[in-house]
C-alpha positions in Angstrom: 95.8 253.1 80.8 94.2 253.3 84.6 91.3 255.3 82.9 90.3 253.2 80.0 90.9 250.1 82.9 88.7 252.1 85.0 85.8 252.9 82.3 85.9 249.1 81.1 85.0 248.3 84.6 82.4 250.7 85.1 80.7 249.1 82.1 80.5 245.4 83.3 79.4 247.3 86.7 76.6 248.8 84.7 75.8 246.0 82.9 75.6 244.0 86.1 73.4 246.4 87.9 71.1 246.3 85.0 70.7 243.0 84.8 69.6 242.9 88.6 67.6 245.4 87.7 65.9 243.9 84.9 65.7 240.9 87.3 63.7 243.0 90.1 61.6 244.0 87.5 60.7 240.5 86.2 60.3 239.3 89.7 57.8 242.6 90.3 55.7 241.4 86.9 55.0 238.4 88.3 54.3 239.4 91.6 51.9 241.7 90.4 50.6 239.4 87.7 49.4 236.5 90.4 48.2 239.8 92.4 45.7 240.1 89.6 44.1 237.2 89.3 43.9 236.8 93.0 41.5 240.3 92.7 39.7 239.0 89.6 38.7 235.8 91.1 37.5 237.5 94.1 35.5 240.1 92.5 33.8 238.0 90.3 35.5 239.1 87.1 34.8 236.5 84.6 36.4 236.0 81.0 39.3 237.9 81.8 43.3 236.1 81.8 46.6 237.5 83.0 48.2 234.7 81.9 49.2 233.7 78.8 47.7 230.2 76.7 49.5 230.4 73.5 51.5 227.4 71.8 55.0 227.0 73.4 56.6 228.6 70.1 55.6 231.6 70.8 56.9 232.6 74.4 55.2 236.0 75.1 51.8 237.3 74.8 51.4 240.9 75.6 48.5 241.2 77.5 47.1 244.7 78.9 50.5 245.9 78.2 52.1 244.1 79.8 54.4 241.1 78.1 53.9 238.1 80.5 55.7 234.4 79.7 53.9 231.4 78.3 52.5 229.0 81.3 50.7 225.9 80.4 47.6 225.7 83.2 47.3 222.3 84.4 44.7 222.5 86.7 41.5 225.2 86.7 40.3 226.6 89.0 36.1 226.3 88.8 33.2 227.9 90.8 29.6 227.9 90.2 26.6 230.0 92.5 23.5 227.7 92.8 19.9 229.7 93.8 16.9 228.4 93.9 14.4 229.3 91.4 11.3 230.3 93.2 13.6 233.1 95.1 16.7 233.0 93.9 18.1 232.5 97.2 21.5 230.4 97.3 21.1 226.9 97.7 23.4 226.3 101.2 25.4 222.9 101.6 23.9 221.0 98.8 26.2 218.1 98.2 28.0 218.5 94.2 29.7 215.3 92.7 32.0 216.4 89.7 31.5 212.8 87.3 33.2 211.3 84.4 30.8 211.1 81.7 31.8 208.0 79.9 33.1 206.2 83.4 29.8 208.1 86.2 33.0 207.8 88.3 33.6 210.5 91.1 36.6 212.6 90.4 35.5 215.0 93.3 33.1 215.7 95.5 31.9 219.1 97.8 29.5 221.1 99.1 28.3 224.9 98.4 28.8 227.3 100.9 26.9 230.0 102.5 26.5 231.8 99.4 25.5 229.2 97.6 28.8 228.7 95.6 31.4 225.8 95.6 34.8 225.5 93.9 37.2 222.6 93.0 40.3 222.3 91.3 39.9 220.5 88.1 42.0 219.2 85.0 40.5 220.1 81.2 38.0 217.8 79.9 34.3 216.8 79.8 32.4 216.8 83.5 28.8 215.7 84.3 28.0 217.8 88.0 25.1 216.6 89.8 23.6 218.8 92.1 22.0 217.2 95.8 19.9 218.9 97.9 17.5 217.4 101.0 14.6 219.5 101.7 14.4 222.3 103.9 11.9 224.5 105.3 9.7 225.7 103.0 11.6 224.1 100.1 11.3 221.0 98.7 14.4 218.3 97.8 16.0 219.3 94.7 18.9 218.0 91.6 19.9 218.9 89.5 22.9 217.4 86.2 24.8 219.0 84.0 27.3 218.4 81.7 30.3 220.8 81.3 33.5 220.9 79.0 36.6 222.6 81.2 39.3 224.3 78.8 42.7 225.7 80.0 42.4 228.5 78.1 42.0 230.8 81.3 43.0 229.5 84.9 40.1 230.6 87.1 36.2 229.5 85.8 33.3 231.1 86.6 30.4 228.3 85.3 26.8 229.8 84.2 24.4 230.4 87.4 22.7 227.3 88.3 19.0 227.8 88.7 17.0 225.1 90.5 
């Protein structure tokens, strides 16, 4: 009787160190999973998701292999690179306002950076961006709107180069 006793416990010690296994593993998925996007949004990479965007009945998407939970994105990410036309240099520090279309009312407001590009945080839904920018050297005063519909279907959005 000690030996079956003794096998019966090595089973539930197996089955526990699997399950922390399978739980490192999990926890590894994820890690990496948030790794990728972080590298896809700073290279550039557009159109491609990581995560997941299908109804809540169906829990798993695999994706590149890899089988990664549902996650309903509240918020996107989106960046746009402004240049100017006659160059196509980037258009530094012009002012953007992100507008409600039906309201004009500001739901945020930043600037481009060096490279020409800004990013804010946005929910889905219709956006009118208006584009400010005093003259400069060489360049005269420019803006720029456009209209834009924001989907959750990927978390990170890289808008169509703006040309002005």
């Amino acid at each position: 009787m000690v030996e079956g006793e003794s096998k019966e416990r090595k089973a539930a010690d197996v089955l526990l160190d699997l399950e922390r296994k399978v739980e490192q593993l999990q926890q590894s998925v994820n890690s990496l999973s948030l790794d990728i996007r972080l590298l896809l949004q700073r290279t550039a990479i557009k159109n491609i998701s990581i995560v997941s965007n299908t109804p809540p009945d169906n829990t798993e998407k695999k994706t590149g292999g890899v089988v990664l939970p549902y996650q309903d994105i509240q918020n996107v990410v989106v960046s746009n690179l402004c240049l100017y036309k006659e160059d196509k240099k980037p258009i530094r520090l012009a002012k953007i306002k992100i507008l409600n279309p039906e309201t004009n009312e500001l739901i945020v407001s930043c600037m481009t950076n060096h490279t020409g590009s800004w990013t804010a945080t946005l929910k889905p839904g219709k956006y009118v961006i208006s584009l400010e920018k005093g003259a400069t050297a060489g360049k005269s005063a420019r803006t720029y709107n456009y209209a834009v519909e924001i989907t959750n279907e990927f978390p990170h959005i890289e808008l169509p180069v703006v040309v002005v």
